[in-house]
C-alpha positions in Angstrom: -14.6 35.6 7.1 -18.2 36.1 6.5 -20.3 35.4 9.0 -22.7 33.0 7.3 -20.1 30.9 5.7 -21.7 27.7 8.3 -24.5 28.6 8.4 -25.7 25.3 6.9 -22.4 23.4 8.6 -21.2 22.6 11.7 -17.8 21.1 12.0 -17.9 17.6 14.3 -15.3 16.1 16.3 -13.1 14.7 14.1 -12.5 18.0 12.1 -15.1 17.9 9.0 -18.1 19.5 8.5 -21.4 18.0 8.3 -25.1 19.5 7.0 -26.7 20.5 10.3 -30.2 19.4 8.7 -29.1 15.9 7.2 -31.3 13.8 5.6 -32.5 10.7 7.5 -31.0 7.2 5.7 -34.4 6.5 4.1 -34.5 9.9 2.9 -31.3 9.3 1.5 -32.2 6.1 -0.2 -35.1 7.3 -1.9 -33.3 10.5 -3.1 -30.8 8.1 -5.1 -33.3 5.7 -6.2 -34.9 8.5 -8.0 -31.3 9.7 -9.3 -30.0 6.5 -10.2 -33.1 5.6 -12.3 -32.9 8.9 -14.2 -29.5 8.0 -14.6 -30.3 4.9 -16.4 -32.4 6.4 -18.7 -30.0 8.5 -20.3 -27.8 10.9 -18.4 -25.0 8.3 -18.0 -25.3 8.3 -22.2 -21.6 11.0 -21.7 -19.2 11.0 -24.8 -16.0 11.7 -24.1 -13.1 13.1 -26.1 -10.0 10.9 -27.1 -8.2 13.5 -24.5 -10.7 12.7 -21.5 -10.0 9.4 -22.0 -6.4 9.8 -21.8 -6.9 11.5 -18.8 -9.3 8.9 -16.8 -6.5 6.4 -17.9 -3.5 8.6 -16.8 -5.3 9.3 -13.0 -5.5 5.5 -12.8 -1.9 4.7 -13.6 -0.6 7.6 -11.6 -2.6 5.3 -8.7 -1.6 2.5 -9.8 2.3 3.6 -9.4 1.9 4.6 -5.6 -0.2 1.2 -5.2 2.7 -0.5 -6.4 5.2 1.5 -4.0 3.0 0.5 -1.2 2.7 -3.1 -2.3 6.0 -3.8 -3.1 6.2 -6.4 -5.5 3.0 -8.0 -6.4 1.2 -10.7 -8.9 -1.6 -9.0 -9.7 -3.0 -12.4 -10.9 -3.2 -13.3 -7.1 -5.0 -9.8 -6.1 -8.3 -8.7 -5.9 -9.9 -5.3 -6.4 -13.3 -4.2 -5.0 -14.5 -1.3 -6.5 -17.3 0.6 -4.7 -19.3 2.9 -7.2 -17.7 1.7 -10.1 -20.0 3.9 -12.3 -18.8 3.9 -16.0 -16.0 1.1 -14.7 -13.3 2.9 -16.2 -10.8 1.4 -12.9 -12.2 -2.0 -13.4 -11.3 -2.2 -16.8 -7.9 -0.7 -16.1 -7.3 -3.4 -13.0 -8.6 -5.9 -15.2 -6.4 -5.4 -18.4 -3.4 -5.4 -15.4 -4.7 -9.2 -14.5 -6.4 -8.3 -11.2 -10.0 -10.4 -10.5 -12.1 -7.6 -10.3 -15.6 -6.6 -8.6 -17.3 -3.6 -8.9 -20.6 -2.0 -6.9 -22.6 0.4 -8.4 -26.3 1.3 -8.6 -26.8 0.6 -12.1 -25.2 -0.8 -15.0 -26.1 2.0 -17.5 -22.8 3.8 -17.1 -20.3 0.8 -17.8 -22.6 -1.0 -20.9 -22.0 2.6 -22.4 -18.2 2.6 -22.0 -16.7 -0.8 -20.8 -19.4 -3.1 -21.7 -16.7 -5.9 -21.1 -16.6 -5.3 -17.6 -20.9 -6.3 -16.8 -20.2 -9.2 -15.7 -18.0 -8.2 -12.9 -20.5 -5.8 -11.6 -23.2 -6.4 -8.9 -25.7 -3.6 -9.4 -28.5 -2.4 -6.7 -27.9 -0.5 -3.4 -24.0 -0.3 -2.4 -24.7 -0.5 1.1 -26.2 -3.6 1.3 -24.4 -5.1 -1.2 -21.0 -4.3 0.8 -22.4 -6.4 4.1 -23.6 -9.1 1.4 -19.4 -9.6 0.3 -18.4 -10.1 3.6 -21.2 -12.6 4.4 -19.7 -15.1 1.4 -15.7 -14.4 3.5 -15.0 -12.3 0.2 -11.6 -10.2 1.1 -9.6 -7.8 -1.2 -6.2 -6.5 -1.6 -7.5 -2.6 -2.9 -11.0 -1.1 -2.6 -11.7 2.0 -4.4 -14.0 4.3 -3.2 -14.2 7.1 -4.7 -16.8 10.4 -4.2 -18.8 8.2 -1.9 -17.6 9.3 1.6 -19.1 12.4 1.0 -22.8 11.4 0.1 -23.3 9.4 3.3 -24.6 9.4 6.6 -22.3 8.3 8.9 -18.6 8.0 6.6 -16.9 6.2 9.7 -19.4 3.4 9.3 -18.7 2.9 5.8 -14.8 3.3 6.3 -14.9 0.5 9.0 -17.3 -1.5 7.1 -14.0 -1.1 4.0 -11.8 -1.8 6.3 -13.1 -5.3 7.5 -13.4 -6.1 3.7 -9.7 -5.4 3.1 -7.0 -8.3 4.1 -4.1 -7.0 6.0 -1.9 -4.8 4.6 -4.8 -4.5 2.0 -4.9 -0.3 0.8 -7.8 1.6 0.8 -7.8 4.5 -2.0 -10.5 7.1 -0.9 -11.8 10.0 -3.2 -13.2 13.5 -2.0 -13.7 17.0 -3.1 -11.4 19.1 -0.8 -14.1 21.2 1.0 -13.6 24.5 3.0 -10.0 24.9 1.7 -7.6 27.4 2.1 -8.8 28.6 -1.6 -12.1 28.2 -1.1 -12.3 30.5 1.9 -10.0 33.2 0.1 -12.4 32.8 -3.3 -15.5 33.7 -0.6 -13.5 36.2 1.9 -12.2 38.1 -1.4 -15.7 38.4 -3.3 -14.6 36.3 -6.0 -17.5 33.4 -5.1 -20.6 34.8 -4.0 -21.9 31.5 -2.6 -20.4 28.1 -1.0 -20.7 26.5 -4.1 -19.8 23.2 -2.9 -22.0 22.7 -0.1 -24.8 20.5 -1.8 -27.6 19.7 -0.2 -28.5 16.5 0.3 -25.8 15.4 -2.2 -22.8 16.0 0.0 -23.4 15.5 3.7 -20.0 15.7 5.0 -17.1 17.7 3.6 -13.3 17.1 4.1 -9.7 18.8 4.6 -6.6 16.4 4.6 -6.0 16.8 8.3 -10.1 15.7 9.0 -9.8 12.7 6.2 -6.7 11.5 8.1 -8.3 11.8 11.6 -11.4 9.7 10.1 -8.9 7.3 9.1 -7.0 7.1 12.3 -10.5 6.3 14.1 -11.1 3.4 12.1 -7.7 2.1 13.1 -6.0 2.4 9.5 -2.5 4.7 8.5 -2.6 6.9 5.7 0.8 6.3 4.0 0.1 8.7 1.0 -2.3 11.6 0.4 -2.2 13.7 -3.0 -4.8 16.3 -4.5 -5.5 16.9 -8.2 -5.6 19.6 -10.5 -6.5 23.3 -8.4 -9.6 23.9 -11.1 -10.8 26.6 -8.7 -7.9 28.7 -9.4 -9.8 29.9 -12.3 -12.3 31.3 -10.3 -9.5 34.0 -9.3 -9.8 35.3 -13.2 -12.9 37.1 -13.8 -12.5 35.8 -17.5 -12.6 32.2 -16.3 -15.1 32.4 -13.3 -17.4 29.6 -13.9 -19.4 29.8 -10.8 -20.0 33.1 -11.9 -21.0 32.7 -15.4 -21.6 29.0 -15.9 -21.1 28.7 -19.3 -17.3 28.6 -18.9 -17.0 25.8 -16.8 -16.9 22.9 -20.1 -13.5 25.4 -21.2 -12.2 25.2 -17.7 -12.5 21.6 -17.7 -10.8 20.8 -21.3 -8.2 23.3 -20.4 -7.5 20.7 -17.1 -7.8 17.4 -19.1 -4.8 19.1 -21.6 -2.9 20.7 -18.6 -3.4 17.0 -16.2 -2.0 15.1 -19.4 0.6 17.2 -20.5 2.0 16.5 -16.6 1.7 12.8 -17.2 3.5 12.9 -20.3 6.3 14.9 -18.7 6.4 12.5 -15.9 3.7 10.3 -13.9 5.9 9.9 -10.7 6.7 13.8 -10.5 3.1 14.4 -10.6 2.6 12.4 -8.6 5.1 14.2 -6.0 3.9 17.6 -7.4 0.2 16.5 -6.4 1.5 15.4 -2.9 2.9 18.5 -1.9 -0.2 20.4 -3.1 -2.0 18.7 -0.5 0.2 19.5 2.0 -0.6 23.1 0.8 -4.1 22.5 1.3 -4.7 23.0 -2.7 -6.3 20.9 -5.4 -10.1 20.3 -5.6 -10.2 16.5 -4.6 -8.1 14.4 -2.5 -6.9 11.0 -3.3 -6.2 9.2 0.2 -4.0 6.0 0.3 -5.2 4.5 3.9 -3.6 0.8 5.0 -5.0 -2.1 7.0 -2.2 -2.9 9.1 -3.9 -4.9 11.5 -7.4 -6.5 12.0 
């Protein structure tokens, strides 16, 4: 392996690796004020094809089967689901429309007016952090939080994930979302010349950066289980084609992406719970370019 490959990461001792130079948390929260405003101004404005769609809805229902496996039966008029940086509320209005009561976190609005205007009113917008300690001053508790590519733009993750945790009710599931960092691909993509950069080390975007082993050792130190851990689709297998390299020539990285919308719901049509199955062994393989952790409260 090349020998600069950390040079801006040092692996900590639960097993992921952080920025050496982090920003400070006031840093932080004036980088994303800044973000978030230009977000609200226009950048959330995406459209999205009938087929992306599709796909955001088919991700959720693949969830939504494993939720149900680890629920066992449930009345999800009785349920409640927190989501933490809800963004354009596509999984609100999915729990919704299932009959779950619904709250979503985010640091603006502009994303869901745009595309599920009818879930607003379930939202409370400002800072996530200090709206999480806020829900469990009122005694609110939930059955599923969702938190999804937010463990990876914090600080201190195990703070967050114990701050979820006492949110959740017992036996309540956690479903966390991260780019699977320094994989077994990745490291072949930079050892074999095909990358010429760590592309996904972003600075101060992503502080920490995960492996399923390191997730489920974060999990673990927070006191919860992880019952079920599955990747996604391996989009960085295209950076093993020169003719599809899209870190390399960055105009092929929208063709990349519609080619994994058609392949992801071809899969679902075929069968959701195989995919599911095909996505969990993936992850065992180390493969896939996020990871979708199912993590249970089994105890306070």
């Amino acid at each position: 392996m090349k020998k600069n490959i950390f040079k801006n990461v040092r692996k900590n001792k639960l097993g992921y690796y952080k920025l050496i130079n982090k920003p400070s948390q006031r840093e932080l929260e004036k980088y994303y004020r800044s973000k978030y405003y230009q977000q609200s101004k226009g950048s959330y404005q995406n459209k999205y094809s009938p087929a992306e769609i599709t796909f955001f809805k088919n991700k959720l229902e693949q969830k939504y089967q494993i939720i149900q496996n680890l629920f066992g039966k449930i009345r999800p008029a009785s349920l409640k689901f927190l989501d933490i940086g809800c963004g354009e509320g596509w999984a609100l209005a999915f729990f919704q429309e299932k009959g779950w009561n619904v709250v979503g976190l985010d640091y603006s609005l502009a994303g869901c007016e745009v595309h599920n205007p009818e879930c607003l009113d379930k939202i409370r917008p400002g800072d996530i952090y200090k709206n999480i300690p806020k829900l469990k001053k009122e005694g609110k508790y939930f059955d599923l939080i969702f938190l999804e590519h937010v463990l990876e733009h914090v600080v201190d993750p195990l703070i967050l994930l114990k701050d979820c945790k006492n949110l959740l009710k017992v036996k309540g599931i956690l479903v966390v979302k991260v780019p699977n960092d320094f994989s077994i691909l990745q490291k072949y993509l930079y050892e074999n010349g095909h990358i010429e950069e760590l592309f996904w080390v972003i600075s101060p975007d992503h502080i920490s950066y995960f492996n399923r082993q390191s997730i489920i050792r974060l999990a673990k130190a927070v006191g919860m289980n992880t019952p079920c851990i599955m990747s996604d689709f391996p989009i960085d297998w295209n950076l093993l084609n020169a003719d599809s390299n899209y870190i390399k020539e960055k105009s092929r990285g929208r063709s990349c992406h519609q080619a994994r919308v058609e392949i992801e719901n071809l899969l679902h049509k075929i069968s959701p719970q195989k995919t599911n199955k095909l996505y969990e062994i993936m992850a065992e393989l180390g493969i896939g370019r996020n990871l979708i952790c199912f993590f249970r409260k089994d105890y306070n």
